[in-house]
KOLZABA-880508 format. One record per residue (C-alpha): residue number from 1; residue in one letter; x, y, z. Coordinates in nm, 2 decimals, padded with zeros to 4 digits. Layout:
(NUM A (X Y Z))
...
//
This chain:
(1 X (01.36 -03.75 02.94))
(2 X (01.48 -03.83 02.59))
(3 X (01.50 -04.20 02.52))
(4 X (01.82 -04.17 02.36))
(5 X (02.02 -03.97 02.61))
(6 X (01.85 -04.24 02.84))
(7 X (02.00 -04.48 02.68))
(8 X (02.31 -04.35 02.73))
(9 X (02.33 -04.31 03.06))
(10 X (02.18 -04.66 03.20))
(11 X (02.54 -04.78 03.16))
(12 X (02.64 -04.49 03.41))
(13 X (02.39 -04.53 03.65))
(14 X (02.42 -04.95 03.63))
(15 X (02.83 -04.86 03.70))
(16 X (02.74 -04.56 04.00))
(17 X (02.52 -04.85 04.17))
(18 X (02.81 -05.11 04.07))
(19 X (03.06 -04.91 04.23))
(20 X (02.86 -04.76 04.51))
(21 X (02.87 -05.14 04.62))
(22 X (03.20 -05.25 04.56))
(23 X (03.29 -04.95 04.77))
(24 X (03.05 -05.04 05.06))
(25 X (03.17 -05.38 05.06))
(26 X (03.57 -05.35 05.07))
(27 X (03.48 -05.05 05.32))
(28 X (03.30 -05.32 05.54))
(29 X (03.58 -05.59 05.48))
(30 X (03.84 -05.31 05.57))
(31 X (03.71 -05.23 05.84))
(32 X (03.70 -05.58 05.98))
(33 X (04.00 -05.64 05.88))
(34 X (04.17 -05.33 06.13))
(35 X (03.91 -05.44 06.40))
(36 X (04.07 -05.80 06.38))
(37 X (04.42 -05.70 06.35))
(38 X (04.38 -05.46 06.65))
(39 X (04.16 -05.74 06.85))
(40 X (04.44 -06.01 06.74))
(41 X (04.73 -05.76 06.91))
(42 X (04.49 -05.73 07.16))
(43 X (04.45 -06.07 07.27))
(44 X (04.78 -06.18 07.24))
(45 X (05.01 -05.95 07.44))
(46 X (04.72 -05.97 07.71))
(47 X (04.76 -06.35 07.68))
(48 X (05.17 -06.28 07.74))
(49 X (05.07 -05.99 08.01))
(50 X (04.87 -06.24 08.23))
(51 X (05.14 -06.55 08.15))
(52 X (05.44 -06.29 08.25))
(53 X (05.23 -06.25 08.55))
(54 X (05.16 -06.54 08.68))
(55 X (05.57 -06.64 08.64))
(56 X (05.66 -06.35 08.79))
(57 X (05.44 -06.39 09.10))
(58 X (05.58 -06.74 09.13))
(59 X (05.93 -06.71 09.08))
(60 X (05.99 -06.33 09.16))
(61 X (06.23 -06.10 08.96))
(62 X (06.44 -06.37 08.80))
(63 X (06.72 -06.14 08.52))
(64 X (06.70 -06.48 08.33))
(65 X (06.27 -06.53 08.34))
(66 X (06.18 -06.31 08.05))
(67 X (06.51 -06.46 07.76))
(68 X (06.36 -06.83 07.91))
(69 X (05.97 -06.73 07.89))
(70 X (06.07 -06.63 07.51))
(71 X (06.30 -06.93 07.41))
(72 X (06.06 -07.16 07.55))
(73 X (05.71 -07.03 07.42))
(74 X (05.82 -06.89 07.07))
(75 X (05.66 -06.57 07.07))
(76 X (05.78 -06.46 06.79))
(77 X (05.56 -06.11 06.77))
(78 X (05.73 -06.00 07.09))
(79 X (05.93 -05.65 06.95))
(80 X (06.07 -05.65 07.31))
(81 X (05.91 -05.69 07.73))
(82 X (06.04 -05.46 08.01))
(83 X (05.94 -05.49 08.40))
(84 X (05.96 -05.11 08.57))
(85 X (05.90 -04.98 08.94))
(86 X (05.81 -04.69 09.04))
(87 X (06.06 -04.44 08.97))
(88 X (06.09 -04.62 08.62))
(89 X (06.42 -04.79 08.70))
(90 X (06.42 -05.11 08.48))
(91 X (06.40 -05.44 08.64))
(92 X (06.41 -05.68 08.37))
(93 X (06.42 -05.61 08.03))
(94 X (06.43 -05.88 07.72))
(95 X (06.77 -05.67 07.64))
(96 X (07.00 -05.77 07.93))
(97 X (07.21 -05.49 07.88))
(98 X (06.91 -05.22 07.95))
(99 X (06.83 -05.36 08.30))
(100 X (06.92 -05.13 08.63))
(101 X (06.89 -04.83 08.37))
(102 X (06.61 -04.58 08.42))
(103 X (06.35 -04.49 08.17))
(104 X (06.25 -04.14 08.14))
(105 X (05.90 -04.23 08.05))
(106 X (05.72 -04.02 08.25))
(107 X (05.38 -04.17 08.23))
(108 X (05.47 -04.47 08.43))
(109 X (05.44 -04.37 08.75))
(110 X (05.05 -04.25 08.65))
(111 X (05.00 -04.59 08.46))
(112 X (05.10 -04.80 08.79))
(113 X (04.90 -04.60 09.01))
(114 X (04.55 -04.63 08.77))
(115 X (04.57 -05.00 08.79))
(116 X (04.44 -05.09 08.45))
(117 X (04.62 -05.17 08.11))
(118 X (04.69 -04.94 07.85))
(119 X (04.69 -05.02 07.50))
(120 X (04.83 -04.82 07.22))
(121 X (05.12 -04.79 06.94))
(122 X (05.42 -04.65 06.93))
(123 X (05.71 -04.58 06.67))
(124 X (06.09 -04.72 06.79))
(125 X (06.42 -04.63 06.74))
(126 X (06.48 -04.77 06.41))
(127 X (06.12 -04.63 06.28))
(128 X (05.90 -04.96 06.35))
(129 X (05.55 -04.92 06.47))
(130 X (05.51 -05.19 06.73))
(131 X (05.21 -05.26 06.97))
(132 X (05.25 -05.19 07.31))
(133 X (05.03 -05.32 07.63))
(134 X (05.15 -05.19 07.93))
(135 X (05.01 -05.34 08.24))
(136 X (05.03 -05.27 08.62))
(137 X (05.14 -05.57 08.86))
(138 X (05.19 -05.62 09.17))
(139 X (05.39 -05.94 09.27))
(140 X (05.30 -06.06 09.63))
(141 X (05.64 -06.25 09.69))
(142 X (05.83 -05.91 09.71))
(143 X (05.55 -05.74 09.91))
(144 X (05.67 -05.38 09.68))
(145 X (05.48 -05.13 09.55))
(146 X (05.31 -05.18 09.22))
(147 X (05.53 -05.24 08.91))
(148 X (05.44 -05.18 08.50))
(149 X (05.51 -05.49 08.28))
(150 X (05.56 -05.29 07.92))
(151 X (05.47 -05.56 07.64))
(152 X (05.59 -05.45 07.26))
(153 X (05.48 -05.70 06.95))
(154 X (05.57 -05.67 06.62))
(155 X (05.23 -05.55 06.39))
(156 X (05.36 -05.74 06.08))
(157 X (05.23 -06.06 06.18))
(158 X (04.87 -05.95 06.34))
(159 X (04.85 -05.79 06.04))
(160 X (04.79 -06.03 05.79))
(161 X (04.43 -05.99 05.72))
(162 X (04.47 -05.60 05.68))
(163 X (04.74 -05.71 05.44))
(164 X (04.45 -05.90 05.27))
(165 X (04.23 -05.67 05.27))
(166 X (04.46 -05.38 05.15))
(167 X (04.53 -05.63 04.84))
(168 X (04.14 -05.65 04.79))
(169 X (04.09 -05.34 04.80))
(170 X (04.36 -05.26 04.53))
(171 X (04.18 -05.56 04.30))
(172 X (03.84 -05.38 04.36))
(173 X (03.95 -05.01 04.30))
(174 X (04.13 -05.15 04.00))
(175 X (03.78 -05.38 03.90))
(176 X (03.57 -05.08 03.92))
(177 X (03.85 -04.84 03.67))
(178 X (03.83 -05.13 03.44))
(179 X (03.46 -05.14 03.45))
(180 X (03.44 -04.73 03.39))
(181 X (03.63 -04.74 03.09))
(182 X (03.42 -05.02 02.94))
(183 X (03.13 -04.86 03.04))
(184 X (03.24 -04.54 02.81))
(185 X (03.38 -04.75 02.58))
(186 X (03.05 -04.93 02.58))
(187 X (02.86 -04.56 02.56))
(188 X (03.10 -04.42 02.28))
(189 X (03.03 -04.74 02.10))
(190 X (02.65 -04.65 02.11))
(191 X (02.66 -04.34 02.03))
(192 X (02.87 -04.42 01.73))
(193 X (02.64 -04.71 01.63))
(194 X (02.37 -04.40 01.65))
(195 X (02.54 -04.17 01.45))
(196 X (02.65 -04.44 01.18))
(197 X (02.25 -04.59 01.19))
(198 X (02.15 -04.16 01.13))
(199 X (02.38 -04.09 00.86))
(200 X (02.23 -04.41 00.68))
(201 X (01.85 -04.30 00.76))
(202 X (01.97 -03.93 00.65))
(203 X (02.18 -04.09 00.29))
(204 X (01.83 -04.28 00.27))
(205 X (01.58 -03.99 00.33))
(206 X (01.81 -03.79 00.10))
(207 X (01.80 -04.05 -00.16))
(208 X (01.39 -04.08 -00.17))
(209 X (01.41 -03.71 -00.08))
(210 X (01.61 -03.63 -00.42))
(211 X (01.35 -03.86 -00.60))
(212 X (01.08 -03.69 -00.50))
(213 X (01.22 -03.38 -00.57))
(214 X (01.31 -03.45 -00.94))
(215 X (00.93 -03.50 -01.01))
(216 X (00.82 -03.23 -00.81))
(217 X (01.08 -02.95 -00.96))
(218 X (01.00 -03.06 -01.31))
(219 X (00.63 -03.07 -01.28))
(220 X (00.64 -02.73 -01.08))
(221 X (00.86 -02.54 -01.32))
(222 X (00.68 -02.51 -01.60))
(223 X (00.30 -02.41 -01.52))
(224 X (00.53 -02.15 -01.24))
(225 X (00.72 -02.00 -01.58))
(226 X (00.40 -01.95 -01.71))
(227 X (00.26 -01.82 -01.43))
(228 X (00.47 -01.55 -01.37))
(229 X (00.56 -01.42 -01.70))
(230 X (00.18 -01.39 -01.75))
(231 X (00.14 -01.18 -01.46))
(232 X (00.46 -01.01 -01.53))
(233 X (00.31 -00.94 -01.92))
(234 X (-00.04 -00.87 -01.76))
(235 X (00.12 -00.60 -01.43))
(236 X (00.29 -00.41 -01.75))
(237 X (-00.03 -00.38 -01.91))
(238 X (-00.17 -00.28 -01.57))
(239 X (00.02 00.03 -01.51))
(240 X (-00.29 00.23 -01.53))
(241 X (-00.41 00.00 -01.25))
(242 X (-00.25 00.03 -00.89))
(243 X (-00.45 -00.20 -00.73))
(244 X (-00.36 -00.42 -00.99))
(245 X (-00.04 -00.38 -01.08))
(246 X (00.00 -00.49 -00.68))
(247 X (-00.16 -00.77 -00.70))
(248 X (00.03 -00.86 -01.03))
(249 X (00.34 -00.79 -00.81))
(250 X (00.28 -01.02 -00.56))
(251 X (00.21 -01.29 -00.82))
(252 X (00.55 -01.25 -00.96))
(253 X (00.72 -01.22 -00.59))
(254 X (00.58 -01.57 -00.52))
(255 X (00.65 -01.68 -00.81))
(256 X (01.01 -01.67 -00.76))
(257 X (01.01 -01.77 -00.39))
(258 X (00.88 -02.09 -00.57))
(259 X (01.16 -02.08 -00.84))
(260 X (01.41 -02.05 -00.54))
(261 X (01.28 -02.35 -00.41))
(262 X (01.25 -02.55 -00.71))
(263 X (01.61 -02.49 -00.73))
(264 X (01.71 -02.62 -00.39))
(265 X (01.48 -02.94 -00.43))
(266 X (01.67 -03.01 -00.78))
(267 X (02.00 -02.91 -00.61))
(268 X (01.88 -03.28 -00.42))
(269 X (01.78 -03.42 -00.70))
(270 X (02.14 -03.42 -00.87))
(271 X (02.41 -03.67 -00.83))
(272 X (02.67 -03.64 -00.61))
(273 X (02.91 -03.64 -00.89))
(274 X (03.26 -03.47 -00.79))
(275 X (03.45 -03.25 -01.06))
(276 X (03.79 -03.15 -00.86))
(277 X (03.98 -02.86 -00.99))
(278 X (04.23 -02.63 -00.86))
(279 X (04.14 -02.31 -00.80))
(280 X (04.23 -02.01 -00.56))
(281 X (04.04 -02.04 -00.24))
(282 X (04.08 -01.66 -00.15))
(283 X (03.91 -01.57 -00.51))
(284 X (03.59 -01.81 -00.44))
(285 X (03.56 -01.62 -00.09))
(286 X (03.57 -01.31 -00.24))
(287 X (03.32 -01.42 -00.48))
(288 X (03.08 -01.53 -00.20))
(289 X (03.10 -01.21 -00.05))
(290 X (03.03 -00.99 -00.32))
(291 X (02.76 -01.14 -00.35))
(292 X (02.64 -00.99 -00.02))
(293 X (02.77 -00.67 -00.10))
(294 X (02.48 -00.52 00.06))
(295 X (02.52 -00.69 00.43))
(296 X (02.82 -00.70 00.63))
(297 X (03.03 -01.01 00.54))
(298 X (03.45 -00.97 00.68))
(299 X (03.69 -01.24 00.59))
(300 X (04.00 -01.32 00.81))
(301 X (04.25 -01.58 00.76))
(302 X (04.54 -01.74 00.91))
(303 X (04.85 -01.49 00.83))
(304 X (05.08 -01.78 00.73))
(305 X (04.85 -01.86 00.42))
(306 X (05.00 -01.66 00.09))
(307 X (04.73 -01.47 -00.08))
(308 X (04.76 -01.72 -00.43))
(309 X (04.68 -02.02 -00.17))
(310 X (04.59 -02.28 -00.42))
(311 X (04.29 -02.57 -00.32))
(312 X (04.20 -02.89 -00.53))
(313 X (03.85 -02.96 -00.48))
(314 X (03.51 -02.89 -00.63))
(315 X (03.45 -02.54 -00.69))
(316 X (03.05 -02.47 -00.74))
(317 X (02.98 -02.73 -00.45))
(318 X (03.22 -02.56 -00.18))
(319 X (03.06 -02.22 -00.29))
(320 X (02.73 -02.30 -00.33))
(321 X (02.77 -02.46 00.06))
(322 X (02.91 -02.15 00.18))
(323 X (02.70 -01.92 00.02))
(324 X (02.42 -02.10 00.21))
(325 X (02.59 -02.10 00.53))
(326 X (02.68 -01.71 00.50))
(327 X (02.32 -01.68 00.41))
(328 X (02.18 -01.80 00.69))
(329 X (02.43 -01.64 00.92))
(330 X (02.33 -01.30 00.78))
(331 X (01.92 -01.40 00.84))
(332 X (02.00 -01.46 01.22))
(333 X (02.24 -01.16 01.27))
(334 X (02.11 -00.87 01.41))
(335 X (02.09 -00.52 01.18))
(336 X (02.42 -00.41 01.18))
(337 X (02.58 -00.69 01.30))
(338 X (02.88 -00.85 01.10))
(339 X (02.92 -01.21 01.03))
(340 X (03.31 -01.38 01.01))
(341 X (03.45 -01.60 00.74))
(342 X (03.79 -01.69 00.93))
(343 X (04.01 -01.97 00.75))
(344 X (04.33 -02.20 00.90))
(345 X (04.46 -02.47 00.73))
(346 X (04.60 -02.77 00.99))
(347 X (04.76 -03.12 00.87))
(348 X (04.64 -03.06 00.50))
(349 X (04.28 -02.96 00.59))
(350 X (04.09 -02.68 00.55))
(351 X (03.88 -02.52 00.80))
(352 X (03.66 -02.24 00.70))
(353 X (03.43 -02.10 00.98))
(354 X (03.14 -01.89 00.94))
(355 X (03.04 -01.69 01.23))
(356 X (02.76 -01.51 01.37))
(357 X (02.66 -01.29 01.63))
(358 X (02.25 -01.37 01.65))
(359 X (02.04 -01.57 01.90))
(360 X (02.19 -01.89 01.90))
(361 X (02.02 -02.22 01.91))
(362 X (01.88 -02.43 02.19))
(363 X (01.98 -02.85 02.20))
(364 X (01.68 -02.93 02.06))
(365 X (01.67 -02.69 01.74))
(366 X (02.04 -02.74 01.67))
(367 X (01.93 -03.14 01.66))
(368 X (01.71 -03.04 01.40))
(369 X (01.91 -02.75 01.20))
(370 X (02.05 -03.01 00.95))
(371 X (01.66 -03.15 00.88))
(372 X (01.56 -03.10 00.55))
(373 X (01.27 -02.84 00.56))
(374 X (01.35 -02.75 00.88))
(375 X (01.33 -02.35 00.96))
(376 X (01.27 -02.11 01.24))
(377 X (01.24 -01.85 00.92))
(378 X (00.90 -01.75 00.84))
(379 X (01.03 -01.72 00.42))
(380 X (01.28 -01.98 00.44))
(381 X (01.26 -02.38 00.31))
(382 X (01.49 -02.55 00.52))
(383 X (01.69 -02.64 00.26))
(384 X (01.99 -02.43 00.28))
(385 X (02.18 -02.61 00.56))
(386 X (02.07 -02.96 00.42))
(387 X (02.22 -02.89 00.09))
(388 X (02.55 -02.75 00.22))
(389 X (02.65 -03.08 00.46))
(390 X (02.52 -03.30 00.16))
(391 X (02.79 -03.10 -00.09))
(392 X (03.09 -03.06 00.17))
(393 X (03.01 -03.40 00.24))
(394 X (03.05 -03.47 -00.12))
(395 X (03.37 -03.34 -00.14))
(396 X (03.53 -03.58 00.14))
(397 X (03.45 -03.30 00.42))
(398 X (03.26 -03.23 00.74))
(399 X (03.04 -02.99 00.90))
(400 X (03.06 -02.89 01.28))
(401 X (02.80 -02.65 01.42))
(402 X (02.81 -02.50 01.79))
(403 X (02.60 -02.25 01.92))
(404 X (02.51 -02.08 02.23))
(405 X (02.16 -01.96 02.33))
(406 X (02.19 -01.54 02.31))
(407 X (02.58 -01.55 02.19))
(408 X (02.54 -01.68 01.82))
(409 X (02.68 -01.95 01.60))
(410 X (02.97 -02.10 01.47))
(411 X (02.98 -02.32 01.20))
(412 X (03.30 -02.47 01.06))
(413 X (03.33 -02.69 00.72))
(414 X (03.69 -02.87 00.73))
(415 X (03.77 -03.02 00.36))
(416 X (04.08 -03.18 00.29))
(417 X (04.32 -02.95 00.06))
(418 X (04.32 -03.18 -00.24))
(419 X (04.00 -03.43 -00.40))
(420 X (04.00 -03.68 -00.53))
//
C-alpha cells in the first residue's frame, strides 16, 4: 500500500477502533442499565406483593388496609394496587370508588389458577407506562378461593440509571461525531500540508529544472543548427543518391525533434513574467484550432457568452498552454475521434475544458502526468503538460485533470477574467 494514502487513513482506522469501543462500552452500560431498572421494579413491587400479603392474611379484607399500608410506608412508586376474586370483581382497590366493580380483564381468572406471578408493563388511561406484578393469594382467614393482588408502580423512579445511561449515551454518540470531524479535519489538513510541501518541491524542481535547461538549450542549439542545415545542404546535393538522400532525411527529421525540445526546455528556462492584455478569447481559440486544421478540433461554448467576449490576461501563455493540452488530447484520441474545447464563465472565472475521447489514465499515471519528462508517447518529451500548468499557473489560474480508464480525459484550466 502507498505510504501516503497510508498515512491518511491511520486517523480512520485509529477513530473505527475508537468508536467501535465507545459503542461496545455504552452498549454494555445500557444494557445494565435496563437489567437494573427492570430488576429494581422487580424487587420492589415483589417486596409490596409479599408485605400486602402478609397484612392481608392477618387482618382479612379491610376497604381501609391498602390507603393505610400506603400512608404509612411511603411508597411513592405505587401507580395504584387492586385485590380481585375469581370472577374479577374488585375487592379493594387503592381508588375507593372502584371497589365492588368488576374488571373485565379476562386473564385473571387464568393468572389465579397458575399460582405464580406475572410480571410485565402496561400503558393506563392517561398514556403512562406503569409496571405491573400481579400475584395470586390465597388468604387462610377467609377460607375463599384464590384471589390476584394487581401491583402497578410508577417506572420514572426505577428508572433513574436508564436515565443515566440514556444521557451517556447522548455524550458518547456526540464524543465520537466530534472526534470524526477532527479526524477529517485532521486528514484534510494533511493532505493540504502535502499538496502545499509538492507545489514547493515542484516551484523548486522547476526552478533547478529551468537552470539546467538554459545551459542545455543554448549549448544544444547551435552544433543542432549546424547539424541539420549541413545535412539539409548535403541531402540536396544527394538527389542522385536515394540511399542517401534517406539517410540525410532522417538527419534533418531528428534534428528538429531536438529543436522542438530545445524549445520546451527554454520555455522553462524563461521567467514567469506576466504581460496582461485584453484580447478576444473566441479569436485566440480559433487560432489554436487552425492550427490543427488537419485533426478534428470542435469548440462549444456557453450560449450566454457574446461572440466579442473580451478577456484580460496573457495572451501567448494561455495559448501556448492550450495548444499543448489540445495537442496531447489529439495524440490519445482515436483516428477519427474528435476532441472538445467547451468554455463557461462562472463568478468572473473562466473555465476552458479540453476533452477527449482516448484511453484514459489509471491513478498512478495521472499522479505522474504533470511530471516533467513524463510520457506514455514513444516521440513525446514530457514537457507539454508541465509547461501548460507552469503558464496557467502564471496567470493566477489552475489546472484540473480527470480521467477514466477506457472513457477519456477531461482537463479544465479555470483563469480569472482579468490579470493582474
Amino acid at each position: 500500500m502507498d505510504r501516503n494514502r497510508l498515512k491518511y487513513m491511520i486517523p480512520f482506522i485509529v477513530a473505527v477502533v475508537i468508536t467501535g469501543m465507545v459503542l461496545f462500552h455504552i452498549t454494555y452500560t445500557y444494557r445494565n442499565a435496563e437489567e437494573t431498572s427492570e430488576a429494581l421494579l422487580r424487587n420492589i413491587s415483589y417486596f409490596i406483593g409479599i408485605t400486602l400479603d402478609q397484612a392481608l392474611n392477618r387482618t382479612g379484607i379491610d376497604e381501609g388496609l391498602f390507603l393505610d399500608i400506603l400512608r404509612a410506608q411511603n411508597w411513592e412508586e405505587i401507580a395504584f394496587i387492586s385485590l380481585y376474586d375469581r370472577d374479577g370483581t374488585i375487592l379493594l382497590h387503592s381508588n375507593r370508588n372502584l371497589i365492588g366493580k368488576k374488571s373485565d380483564d379476562g386473564e385473571i381468572r387464568e393468572r389465579i389458577k397458575s399460582g405464580k406471578p406475572v410480571y410485565y408493563y402496561r400503558e393506563l388511561g392517561t398514556g403512562e407506562k406503569v409496571y405491573v406484578l400481579d400475584m395470586p393469594l390465597h388468604i387462610h382467614s377467609l377460607g375463599a378461593g384464590g384471589m390476584l393482588l394487581r401491583i402497578a408502580l410508577h417506572t420514572y423512579p426505577a428508572t433513574a440509571p436508564l436515565r443515566h445511561a440514556r444521557a451517556h449515551l447522548i455524550t458518547a454518540l456526540t464524543f465520537v461525531l466530534f472526534y470524526w470531524l477532527l479526524t477529517v479535519l485532521f486528514v484534510k489538513y494533511l493532505r493540504k500540508v502535502d499538496i502545499m510541501t509538492q507545489r514547493e518541491l515542484a516551484r523548486q524542481n522547476l526552478l533547478r529544472l529551468g537552470e539546467m535547461s538554459a545551459v542545455l538549450a543554448h549549448q544544444i542549439r547551435s552544433p543542432l543548427s549546424a547539424i541539420k542545415g549541413f545535412a539539409q545542404y548535403l541531402k540536396e546535393k544527394a538527389s542522385d543518391e536515394p540511399s542517401m538522400k534517406e539517410g540525410f532525411e532522417v538527419i534533418v527529421s531528428e534534428s528538429e525533434k531536438l529543436e522542438v525540445l530545445s524549445e520546451d526546455l527554454l520555455l522553462y528556462a524563461k521567467g514567469q513574467e506576466v504581460r496582461p492584455e485584453m484580447f478576444s478569447l473566441w479569436q485566440l481559440l480559433d487560432e489554436v484550432r487552425d492550427l490543427f486544421s488537419d485533426r478534428r478540433v470542435s469548440i462549444r461554448h456557453n450560449i450566454s457568452l457574446p461572440e466579442n467576449y473580451m478577456i484580460y490576461t496573457d495572451r501567448e501563455k494561455l495559448r501556448h498552454a492550450l495548444v499543448n493540452i489540445v495537442e496531447n488530447a489529439l495524440d490519445a484520441s482515436p483516428e477519427g475521434e474528435e476532441v472538445l474545447i467547451y468554455v463557461t464563465e462562472e463568478g468572473g472565472s473562466i473555465r476552458i475544458g479540453i476533452t477527449d475521447r482516448g484511453e484514459g489514465m489509471d491513478e498512478e499515471t495521472l499522479e505522474k502526468s504533470t511530471e516533467p519528462f513524463f510520457t506514455t508517447r514513444a516521440k513525446g518529451t514530457g514537457l507539454g503538460l508541465p509547461v501548460a500548468l507552469d503558464f496557467v499557473g502564471a496567470i493566477g489560474g489552475r489546472v484540473d485533470i480527470i480521467s477514466t480508464r477506457g472513457e477519456g480525459t477531461t482537463v479544465t484550466i479555470t483563469i480569472p477574467e482579468r490579470t493582474g
